[in-house]
C-alpha positions in Angstrom: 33.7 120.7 82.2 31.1 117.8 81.8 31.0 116.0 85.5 32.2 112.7 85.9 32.3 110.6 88.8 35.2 108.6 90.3 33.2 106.3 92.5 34.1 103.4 90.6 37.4 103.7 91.5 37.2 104.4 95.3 34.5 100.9 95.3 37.7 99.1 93.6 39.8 100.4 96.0 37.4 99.4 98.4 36.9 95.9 97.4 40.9 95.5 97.2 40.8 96.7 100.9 38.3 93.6 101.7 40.2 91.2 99.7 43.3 92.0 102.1 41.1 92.2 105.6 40.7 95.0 106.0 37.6 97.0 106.7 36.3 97.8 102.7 36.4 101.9 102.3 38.1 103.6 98.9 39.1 107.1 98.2 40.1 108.5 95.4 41.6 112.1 94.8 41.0 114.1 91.9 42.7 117.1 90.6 40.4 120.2 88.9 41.4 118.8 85.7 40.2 116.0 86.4 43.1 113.6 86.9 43.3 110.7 89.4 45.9 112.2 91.5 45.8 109.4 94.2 44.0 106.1 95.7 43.7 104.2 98.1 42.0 101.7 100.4 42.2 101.2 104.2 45.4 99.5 105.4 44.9 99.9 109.4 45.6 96.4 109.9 48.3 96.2 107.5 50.1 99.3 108.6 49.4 98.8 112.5 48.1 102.2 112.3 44.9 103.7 113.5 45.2 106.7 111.1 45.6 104.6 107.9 41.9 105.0 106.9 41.4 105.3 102.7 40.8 108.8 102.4 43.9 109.6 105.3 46.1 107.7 102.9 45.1 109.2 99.5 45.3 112.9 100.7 48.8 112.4 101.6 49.7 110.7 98.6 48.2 113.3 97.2 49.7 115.6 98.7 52.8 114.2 98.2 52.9 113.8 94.7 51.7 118.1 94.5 54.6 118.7 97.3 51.7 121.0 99.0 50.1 120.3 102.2 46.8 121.9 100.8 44.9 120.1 97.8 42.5 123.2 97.4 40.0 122.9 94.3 40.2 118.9 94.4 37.6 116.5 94.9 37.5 113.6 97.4 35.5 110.1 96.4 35.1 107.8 99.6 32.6 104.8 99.7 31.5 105.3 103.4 31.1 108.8 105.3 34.1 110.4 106.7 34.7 109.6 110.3 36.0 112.6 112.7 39.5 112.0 112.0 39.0 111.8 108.5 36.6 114.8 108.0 39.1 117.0 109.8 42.0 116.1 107.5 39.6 117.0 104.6 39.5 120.5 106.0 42.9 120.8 106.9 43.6 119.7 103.2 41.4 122.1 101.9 39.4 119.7 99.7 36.6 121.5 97.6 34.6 118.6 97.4 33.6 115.6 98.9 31.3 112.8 97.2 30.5 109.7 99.6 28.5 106.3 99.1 27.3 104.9 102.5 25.9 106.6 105.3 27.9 105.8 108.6 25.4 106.5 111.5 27.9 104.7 114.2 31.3 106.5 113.3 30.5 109.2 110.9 31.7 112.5 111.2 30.2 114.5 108.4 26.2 114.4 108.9 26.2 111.7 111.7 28.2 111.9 115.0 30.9 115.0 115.1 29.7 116.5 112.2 33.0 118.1 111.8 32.4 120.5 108.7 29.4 122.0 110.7 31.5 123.5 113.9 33.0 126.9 113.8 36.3 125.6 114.5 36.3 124.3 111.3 39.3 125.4 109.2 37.2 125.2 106.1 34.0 123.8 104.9 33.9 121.3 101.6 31.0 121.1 99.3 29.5 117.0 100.3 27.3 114.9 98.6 26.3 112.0 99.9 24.2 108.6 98.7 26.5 108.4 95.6 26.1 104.5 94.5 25.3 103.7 98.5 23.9 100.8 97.9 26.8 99.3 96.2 28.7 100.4 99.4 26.9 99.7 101.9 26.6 95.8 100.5 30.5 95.8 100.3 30.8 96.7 104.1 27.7 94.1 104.9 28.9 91.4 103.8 33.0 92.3 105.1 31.1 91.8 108.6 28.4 89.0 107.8 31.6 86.8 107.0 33.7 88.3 110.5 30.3 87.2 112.9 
């Protein structure tokens, strides 16, 4: 199978997120087949809950929609890096891969801050690849902020 990424679609997400005020991260799920099982964009503010980050909110739509707590061989899109809480649903879920845009030296919990994936309490490791169309994300998140201050 020829790679293809699904960034596009967690930066639309993301966008959607900013449009409706809330902080702009997307994720997008996708299947080993390489479906778009699910989507979706922060709704913390929206939902009055802390939890209701992007990639929280795809994996159990996901999850969901598969009727399976585990989303094992699937591939996780998000425009910024995972935060703690994030990362360790991602294990919990068994994702085989996750592909992120922006770095997220403050909250991140993949290679900044936790660094979740890395302890031995881990309940399973995901391949990550990070920097995918950063710059794109990272401008997204900017300007959410430049227009807040």
């Amino acid at each position: 199978m020829v790679f293809r990424s699904h960034m596009e679609l967690a930066l639309e997400e993301a966008r959607a997120a900013a449009a409706r005020g809330e902080v702009p991260v997307g994720a997008v799920i996708v299947a080993p087949s390489g479906e778009v099982v699910a989507q979706a964009g922060n709704r913390t503010r929206e939902l009055s809950d802390p939890t209701a980050h992007a990639e929280v909110l795809a994996i159990r739509a996901a999850c969901a929609a598969l009727g399976s707590e585990r989303l094992v061989g699937h591939d996780l899109y998000v425009t910024l890096e995972p935060c703690a809480i994030c990362a360790g649903t991602i294990a919990a879920a068994r994702i085989a891969r996750v592909y992120y845009g922006a770095a997220d030296p403050k909250s991140g919990g993949v290679a900044h801050g936790a660094r979740v994936f890395s302890h031995p309490q881990a309940h399973h490791m995901p391949e990550v690849y990070d920097g995918i169309r950063a710059e794109e994300a990272e401008a997204l998140l900017k300007d959410f902020f430049a227009g807040r201050r």
